[in-house]
TIVO-2410 file (N, C-alpha, C; in nm, 3 decimals):
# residues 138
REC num residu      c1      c2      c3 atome chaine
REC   1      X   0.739   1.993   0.017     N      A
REC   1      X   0.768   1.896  -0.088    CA      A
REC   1      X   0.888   1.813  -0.046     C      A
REC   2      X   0.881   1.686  -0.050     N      A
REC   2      X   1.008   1.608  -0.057    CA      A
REC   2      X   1.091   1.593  -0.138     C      A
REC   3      X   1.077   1.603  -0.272     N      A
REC   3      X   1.178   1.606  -0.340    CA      A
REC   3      X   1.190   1.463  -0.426     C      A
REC   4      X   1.074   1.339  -0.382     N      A
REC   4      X   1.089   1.213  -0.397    CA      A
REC   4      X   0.959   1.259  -0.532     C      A
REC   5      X   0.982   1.152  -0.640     N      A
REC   5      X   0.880   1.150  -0.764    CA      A
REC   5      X   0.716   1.130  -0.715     C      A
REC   6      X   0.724   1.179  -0.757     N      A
REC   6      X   0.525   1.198  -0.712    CA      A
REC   6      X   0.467   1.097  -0.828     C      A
REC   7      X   0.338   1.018  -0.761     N      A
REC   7      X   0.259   0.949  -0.863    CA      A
REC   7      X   0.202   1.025  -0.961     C      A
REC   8      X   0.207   0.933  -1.038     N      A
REC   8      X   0.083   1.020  -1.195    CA      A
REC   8      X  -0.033   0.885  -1.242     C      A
REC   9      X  -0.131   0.953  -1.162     N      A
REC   9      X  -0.256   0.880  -1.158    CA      A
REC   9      X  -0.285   0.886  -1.332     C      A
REC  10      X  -0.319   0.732  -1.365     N      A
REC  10      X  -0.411   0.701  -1.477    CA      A
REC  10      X  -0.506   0.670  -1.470     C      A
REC  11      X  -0.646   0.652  -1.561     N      A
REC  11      X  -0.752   0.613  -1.522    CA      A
REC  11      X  -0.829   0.522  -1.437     C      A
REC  12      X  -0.723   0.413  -1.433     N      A
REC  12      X  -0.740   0.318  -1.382    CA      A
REC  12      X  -0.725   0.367  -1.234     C      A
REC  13      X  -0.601   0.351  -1.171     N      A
REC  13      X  -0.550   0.398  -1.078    CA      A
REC  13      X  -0.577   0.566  -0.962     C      A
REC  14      X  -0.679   0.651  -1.042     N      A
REC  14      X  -0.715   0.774  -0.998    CA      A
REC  14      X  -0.792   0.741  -0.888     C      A
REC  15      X  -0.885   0.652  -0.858     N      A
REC  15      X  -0.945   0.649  -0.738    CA      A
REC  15      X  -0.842   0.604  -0.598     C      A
REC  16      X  -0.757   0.530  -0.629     N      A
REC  16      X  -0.636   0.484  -0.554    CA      A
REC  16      X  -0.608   0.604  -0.495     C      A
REC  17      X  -0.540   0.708  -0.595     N      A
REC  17      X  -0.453   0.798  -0.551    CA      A
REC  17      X  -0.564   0.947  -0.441     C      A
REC  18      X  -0.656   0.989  -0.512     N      A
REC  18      X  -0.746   1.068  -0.502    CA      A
REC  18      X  -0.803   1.022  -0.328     C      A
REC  19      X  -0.799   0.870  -0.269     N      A
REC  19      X  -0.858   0.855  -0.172    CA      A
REC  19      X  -0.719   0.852  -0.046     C      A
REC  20      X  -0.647   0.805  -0.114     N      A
REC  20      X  -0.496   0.798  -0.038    CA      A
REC  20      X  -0.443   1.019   0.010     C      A
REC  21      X  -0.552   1.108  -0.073     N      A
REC  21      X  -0.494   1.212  -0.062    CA      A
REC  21      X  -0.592   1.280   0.054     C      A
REC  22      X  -0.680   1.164   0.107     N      A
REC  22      X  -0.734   1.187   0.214    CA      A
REC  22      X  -0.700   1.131   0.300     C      A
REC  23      X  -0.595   1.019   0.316     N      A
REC  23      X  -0.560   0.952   0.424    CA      A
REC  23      X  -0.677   0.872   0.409     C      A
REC  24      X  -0.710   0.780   0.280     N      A
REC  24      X  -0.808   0.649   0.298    CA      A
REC  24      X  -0.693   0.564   0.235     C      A
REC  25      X  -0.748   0.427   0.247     N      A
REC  25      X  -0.651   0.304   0.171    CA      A
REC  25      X  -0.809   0.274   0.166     C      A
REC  26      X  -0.809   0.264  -0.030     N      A
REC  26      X  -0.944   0.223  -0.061    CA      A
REC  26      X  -0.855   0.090  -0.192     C      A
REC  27      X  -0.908  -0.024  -0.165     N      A
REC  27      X  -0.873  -0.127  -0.316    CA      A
REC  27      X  -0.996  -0.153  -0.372     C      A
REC  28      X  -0.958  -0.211  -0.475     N      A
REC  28      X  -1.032  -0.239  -0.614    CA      A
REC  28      X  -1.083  -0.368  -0.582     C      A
REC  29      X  -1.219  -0.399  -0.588     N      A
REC  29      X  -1.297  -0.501  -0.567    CA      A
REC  29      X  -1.377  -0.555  -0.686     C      A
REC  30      X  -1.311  -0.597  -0.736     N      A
REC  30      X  -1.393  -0.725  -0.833    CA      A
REC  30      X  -1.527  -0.748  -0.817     C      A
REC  31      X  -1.626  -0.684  -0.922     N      A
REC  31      X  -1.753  -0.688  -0.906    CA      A
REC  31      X  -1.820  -0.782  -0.917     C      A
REC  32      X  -1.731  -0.895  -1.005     N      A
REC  32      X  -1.797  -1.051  -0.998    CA      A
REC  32      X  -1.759  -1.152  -0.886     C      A
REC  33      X  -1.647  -1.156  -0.817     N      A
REC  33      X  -1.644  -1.270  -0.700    CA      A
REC  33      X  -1.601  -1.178  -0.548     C      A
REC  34      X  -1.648  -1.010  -0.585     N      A
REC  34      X  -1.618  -0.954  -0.455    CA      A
REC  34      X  -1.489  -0.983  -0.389     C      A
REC  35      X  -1.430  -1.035  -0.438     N      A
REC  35      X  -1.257  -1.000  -0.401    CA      A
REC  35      X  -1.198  -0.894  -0.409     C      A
REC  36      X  -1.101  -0.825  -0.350     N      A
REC  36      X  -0.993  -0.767  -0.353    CA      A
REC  36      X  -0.886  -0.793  -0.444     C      A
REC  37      X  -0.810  -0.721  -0.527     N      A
REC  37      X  -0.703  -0.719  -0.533    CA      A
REC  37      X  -0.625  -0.613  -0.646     C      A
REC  38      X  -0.465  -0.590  -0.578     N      A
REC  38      X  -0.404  -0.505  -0.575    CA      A
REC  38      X  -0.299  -0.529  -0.652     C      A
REC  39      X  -0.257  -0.489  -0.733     N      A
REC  39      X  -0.319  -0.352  -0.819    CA      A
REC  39      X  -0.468  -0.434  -0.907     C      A
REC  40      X  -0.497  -0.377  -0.961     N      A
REC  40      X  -0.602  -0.390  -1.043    CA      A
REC  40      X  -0.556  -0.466  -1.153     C      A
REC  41      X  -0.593  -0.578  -1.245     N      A
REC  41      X  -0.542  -0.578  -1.418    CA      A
REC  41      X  -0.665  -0.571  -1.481     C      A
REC  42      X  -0.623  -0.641  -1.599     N      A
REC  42      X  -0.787  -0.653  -1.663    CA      A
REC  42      X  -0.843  -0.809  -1.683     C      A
REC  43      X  -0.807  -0.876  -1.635     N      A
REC  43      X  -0.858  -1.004  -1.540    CA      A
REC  43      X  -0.839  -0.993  -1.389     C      A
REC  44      X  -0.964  -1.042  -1.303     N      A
REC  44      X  -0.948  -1.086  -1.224    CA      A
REC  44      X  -0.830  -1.197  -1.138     C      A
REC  45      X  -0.747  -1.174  -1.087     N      A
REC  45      X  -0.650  -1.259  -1.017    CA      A
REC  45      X  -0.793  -1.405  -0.923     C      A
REC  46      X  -0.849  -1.360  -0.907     N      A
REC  46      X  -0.919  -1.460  -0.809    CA      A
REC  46      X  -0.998  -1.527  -0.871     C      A
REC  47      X  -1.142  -1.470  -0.954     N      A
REC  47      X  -1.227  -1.571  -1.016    CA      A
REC  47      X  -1.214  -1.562  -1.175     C      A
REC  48      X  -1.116  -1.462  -1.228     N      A
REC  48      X  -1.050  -1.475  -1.354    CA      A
REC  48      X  -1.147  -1.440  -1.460     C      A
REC  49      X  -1.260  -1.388  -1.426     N      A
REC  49      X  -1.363  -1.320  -1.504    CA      A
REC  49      X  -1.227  -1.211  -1.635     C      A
REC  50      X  -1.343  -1.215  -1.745     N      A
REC  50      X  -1.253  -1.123  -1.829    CA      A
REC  50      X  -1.286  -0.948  -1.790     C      A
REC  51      X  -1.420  -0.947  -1.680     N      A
REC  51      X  -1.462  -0.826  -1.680    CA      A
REC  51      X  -1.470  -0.784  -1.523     C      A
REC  52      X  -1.379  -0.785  -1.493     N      A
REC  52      X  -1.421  -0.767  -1.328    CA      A
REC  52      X  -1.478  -0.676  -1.263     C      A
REC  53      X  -1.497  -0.473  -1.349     N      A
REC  53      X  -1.496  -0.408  -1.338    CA      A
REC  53      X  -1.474  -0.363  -1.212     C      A
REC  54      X  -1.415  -0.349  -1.195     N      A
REC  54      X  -1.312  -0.284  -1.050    CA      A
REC  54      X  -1.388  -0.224  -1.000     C      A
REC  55      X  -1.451  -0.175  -0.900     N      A
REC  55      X  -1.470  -0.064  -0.810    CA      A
REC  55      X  -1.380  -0.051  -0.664     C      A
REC  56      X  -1.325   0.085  -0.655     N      A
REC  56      X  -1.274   0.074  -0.555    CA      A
REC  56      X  -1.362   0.083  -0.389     C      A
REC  57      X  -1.284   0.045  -0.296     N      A
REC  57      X  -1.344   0.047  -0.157    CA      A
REC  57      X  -1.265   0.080  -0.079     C      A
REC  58      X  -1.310   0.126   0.010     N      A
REC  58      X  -1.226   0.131   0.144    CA      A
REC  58      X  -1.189   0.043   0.241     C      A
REC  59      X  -1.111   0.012   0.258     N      A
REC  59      X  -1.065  -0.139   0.341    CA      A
REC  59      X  -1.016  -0.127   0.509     C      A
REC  60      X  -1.011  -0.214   0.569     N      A
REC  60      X  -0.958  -0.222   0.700    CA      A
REC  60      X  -0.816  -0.161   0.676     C      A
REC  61      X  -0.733  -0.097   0.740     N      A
REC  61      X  -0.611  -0.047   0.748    CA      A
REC  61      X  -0.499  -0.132   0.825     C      A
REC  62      X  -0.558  -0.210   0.870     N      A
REC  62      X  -0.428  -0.293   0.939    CA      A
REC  62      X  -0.346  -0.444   0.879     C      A
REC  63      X  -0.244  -0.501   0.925     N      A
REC  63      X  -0.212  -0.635   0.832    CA      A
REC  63      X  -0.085  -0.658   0.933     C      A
REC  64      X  -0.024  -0.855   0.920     N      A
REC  64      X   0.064  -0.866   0.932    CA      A
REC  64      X   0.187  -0.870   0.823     C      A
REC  65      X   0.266  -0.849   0.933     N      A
REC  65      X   0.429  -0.808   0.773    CA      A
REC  65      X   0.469  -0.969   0.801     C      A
REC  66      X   0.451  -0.982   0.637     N      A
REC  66      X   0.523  -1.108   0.596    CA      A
REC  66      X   0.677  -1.104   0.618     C      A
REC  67      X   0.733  -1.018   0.525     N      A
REC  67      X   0.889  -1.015   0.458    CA      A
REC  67      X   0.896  -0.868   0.503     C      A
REC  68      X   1.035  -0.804   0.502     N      A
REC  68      X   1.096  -0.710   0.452    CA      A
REC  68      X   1.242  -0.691   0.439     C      A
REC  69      X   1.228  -0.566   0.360     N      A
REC  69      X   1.347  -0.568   0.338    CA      A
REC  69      X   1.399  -0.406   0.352     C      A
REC  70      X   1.551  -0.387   0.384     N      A
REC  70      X   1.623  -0.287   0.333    CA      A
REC  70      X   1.687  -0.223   0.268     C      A
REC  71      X   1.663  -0.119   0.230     N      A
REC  71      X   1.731  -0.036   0.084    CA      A
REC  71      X   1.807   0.051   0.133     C      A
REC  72      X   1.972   0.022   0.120     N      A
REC  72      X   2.076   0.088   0.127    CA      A
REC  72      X   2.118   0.174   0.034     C      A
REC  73      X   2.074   0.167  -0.101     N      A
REC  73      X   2.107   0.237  -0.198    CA      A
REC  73      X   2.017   0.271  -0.300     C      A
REC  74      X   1.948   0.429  -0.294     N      A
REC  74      X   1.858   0.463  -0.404    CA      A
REC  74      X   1.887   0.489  -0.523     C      A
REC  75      X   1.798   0.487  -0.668     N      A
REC  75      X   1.833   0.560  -0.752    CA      A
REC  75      X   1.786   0.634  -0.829     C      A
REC  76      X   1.669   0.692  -0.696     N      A
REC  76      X   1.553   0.758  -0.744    CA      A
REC  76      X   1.628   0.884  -0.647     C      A
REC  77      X   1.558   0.992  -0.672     N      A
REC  77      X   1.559   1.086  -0.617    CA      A
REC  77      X   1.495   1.122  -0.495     C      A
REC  78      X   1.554   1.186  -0.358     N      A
REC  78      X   1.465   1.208  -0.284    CA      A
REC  78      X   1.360   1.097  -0.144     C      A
REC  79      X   1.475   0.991  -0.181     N      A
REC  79      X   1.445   0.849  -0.095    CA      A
REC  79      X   1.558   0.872  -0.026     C      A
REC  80      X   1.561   0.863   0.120     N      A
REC  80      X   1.660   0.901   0.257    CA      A
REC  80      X   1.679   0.777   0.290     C      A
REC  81      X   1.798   0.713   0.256     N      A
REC  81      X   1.860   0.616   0.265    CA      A
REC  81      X   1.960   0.575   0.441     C      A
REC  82      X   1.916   0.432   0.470     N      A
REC  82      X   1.827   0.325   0.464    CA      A
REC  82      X   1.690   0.347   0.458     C      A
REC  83      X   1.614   0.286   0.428     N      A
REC  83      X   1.508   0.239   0.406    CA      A
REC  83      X   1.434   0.114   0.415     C      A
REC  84      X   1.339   0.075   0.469     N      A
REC  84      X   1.289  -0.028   0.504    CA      A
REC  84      X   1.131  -0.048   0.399     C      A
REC  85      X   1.143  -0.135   0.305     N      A
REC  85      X   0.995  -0.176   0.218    CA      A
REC  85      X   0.975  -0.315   0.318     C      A
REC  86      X   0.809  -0.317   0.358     N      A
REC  86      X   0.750  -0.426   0.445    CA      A
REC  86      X   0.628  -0.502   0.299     C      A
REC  87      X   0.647  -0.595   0.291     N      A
REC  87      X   0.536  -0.694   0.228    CA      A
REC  87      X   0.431  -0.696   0.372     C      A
REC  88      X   0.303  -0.657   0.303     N      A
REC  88      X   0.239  -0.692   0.422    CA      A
REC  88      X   0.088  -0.752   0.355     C      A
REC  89      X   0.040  -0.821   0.454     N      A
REC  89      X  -0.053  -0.946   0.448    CA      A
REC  89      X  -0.187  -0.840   0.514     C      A
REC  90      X  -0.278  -0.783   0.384     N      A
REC  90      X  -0.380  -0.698   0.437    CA      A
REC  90      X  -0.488  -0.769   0.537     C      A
REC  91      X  -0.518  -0.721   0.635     N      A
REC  91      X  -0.632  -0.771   0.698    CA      A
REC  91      X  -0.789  -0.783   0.622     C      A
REC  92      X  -0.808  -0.671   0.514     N      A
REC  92      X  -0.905  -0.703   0.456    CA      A
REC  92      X  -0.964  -0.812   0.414     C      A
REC  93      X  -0.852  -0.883   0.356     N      A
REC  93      X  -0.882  -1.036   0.270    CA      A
REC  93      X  -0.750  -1.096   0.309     C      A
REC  94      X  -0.791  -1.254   0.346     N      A
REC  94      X  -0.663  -1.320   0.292    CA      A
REC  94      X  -0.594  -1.349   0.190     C      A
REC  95      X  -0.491  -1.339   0.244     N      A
REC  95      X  -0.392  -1.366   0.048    CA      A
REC  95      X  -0.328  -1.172   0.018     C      A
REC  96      X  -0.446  -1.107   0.029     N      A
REC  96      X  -0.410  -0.994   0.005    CA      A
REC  96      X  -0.304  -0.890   0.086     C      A
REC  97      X  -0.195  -0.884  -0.062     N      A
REC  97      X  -0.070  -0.794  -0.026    CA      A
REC  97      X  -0.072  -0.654  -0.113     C      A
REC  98      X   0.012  -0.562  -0.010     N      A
REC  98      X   0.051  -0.438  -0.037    CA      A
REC  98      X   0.228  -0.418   0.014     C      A
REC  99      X   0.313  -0.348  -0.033     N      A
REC  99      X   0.366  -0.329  -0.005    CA      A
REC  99      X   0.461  -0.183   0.005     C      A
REC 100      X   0.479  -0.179   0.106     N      A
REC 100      X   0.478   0.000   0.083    CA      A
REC 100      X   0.675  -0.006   0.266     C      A
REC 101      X   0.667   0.158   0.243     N      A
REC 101      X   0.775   0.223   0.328    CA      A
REC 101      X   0.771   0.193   0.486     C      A
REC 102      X   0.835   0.131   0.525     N      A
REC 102      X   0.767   0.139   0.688    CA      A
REC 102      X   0.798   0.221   0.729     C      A
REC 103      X   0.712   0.344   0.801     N      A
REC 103      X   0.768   0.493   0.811    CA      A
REC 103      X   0.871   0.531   0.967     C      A
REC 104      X   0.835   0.379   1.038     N      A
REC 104      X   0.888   0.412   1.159    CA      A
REC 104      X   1.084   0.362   1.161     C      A
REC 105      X   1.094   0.384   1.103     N      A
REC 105      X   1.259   0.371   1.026    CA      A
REC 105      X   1.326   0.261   0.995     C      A
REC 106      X   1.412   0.236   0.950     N      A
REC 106      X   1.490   0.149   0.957    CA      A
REC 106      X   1.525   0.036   1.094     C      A
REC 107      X   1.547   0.153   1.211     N      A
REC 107      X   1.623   0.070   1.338    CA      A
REC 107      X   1.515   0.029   1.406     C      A
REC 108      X   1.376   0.047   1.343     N      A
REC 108      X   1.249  -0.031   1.443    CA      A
REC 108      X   1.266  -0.169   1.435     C      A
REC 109      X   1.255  -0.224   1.554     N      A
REC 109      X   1.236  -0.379   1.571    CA      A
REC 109      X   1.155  -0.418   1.484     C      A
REC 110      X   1.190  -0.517   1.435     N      A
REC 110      X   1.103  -0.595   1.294    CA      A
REC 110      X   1.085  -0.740   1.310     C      A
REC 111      X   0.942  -0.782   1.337     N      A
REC 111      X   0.970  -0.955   1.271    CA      A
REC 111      X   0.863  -0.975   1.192     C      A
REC 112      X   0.855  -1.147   1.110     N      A
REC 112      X   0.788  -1.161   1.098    CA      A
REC 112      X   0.618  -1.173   1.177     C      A
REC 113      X   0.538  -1.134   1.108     N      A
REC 113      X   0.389  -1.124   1.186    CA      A
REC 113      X   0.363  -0.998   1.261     C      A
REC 114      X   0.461  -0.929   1.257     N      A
REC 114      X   0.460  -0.817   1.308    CA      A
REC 114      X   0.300  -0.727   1.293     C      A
REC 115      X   0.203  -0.680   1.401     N      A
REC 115      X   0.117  -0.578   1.321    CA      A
REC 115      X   0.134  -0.449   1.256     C      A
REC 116      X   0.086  -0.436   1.188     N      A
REC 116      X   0.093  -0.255   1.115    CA      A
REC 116      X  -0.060  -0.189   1.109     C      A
REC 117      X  -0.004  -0.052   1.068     N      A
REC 117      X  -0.130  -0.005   1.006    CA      A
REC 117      X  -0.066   0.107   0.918     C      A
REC 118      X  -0.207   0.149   0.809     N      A
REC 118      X  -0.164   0.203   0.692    CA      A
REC 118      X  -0.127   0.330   0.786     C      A
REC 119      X  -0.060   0.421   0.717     N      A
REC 119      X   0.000   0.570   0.779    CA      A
REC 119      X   0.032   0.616   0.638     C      A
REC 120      X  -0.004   0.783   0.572     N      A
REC 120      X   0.005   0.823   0.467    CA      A
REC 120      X   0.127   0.894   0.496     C      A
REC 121      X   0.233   0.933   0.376     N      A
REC 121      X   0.344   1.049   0.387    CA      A
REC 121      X   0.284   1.150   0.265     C      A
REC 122      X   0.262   1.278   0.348     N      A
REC 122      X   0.189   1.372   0.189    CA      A
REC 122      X   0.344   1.408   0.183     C      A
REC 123      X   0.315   1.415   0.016     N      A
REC 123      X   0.412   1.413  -0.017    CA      A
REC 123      X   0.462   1.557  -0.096     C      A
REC 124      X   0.324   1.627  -0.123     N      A
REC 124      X   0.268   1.756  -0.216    CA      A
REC 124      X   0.158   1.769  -0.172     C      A
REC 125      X   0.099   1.931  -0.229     N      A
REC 125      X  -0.029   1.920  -0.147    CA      A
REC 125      X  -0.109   1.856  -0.232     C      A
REC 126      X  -0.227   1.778  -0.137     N      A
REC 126      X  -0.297   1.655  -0.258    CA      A
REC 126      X  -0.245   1.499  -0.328     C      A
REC 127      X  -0.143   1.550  -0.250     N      A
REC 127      X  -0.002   1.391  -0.335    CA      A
REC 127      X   0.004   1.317  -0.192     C      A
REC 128      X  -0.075   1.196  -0.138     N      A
REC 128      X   0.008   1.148  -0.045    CA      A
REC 128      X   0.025   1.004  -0.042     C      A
REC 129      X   0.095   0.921   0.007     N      A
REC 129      X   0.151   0.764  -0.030    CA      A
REC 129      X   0.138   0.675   0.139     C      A
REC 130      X   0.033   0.583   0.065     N      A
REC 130      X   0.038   0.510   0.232    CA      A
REC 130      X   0.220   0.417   0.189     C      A
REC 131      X   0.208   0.402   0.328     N      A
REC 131      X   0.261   0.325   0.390    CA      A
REC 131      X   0.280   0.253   0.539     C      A
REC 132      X   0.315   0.204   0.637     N      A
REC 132      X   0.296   0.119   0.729    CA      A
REC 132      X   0.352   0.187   0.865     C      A
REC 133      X   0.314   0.169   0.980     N      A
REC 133      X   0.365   0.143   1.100    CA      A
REC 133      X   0.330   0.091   1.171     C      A
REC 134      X   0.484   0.013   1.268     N      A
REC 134      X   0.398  -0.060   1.364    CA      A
REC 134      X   0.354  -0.014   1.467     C      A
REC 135      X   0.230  -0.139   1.512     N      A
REC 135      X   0.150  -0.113   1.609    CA      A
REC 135      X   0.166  -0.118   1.717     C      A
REC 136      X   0.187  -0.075   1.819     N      A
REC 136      X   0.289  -0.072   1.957    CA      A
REC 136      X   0.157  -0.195   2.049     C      A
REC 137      X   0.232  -0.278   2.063     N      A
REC 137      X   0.198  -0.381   2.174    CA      A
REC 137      X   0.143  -0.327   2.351     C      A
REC 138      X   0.087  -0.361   2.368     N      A
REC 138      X   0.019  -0.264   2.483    CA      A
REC 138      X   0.097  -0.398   2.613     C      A
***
């Protein structure tokens, strides 16, 4: 156990968590214009249907990092300070962002466009949280 707050899946959100505890990154696809997007509401962000009914999927795992940033100071519990959160630009769809921990630390070389891929931290057994690393340049 880490010691960091564990998610508490709601209805909405249970397929998210439940596929992430396999090491999948599955999003919610809009059943009327087959888009992506993350998090879910109850309109569509893309073709703005009132009913999009979500189903989730499994998506490509990789993306470029737009932005990031560093967190010098937590005030959550159980977050090992610095910390690095990456905005990243999913390969699945364009437009489509996630943003999550880059697990390869703080002092990893960072730029923009950088590639990643999803990487889970279990966090509990059954509890685990994607987040990013980069992709080593050959």
């Amino acid at each position: 156990m880490s010691g960091r707050p564990l998610p508490i899946p709601d209805e909405q959100s249970q397929p998210f968590w439940t596929a992430s505890a396999k090491h999948v990154l599955t999003l919610p696809r809009c059943s009327n214009c087959q888009k992506f997007s993350f998090p879910p509401d109850i309109v569509c962000p893309q073709c703005h249907t009132l009913e999009p009914a979500f189903e989730f999927q499994p998506v490509a795992s990789g993306g470029k990092v737009r932005t990031w940033t560093v967190i010098r100071q937590s005030f959550l519990s159980g977050f090992e300070t610095p910390f690095v959160l990456v905005d990243v630009e999913l390969d699945a769809q364009a437009g489509l962002r996630m943003i999550g921990q880059l697990l390869d630390g703080p002092s990893a070389p960072l730029k923009v466009g950088d590639r990643v891929e999803v990487a889970f931290e279990d966090l509990a057994p059954g509890t685990s949280v994607p987040g990013f690393k980069l992709v080593k340049s050959s």
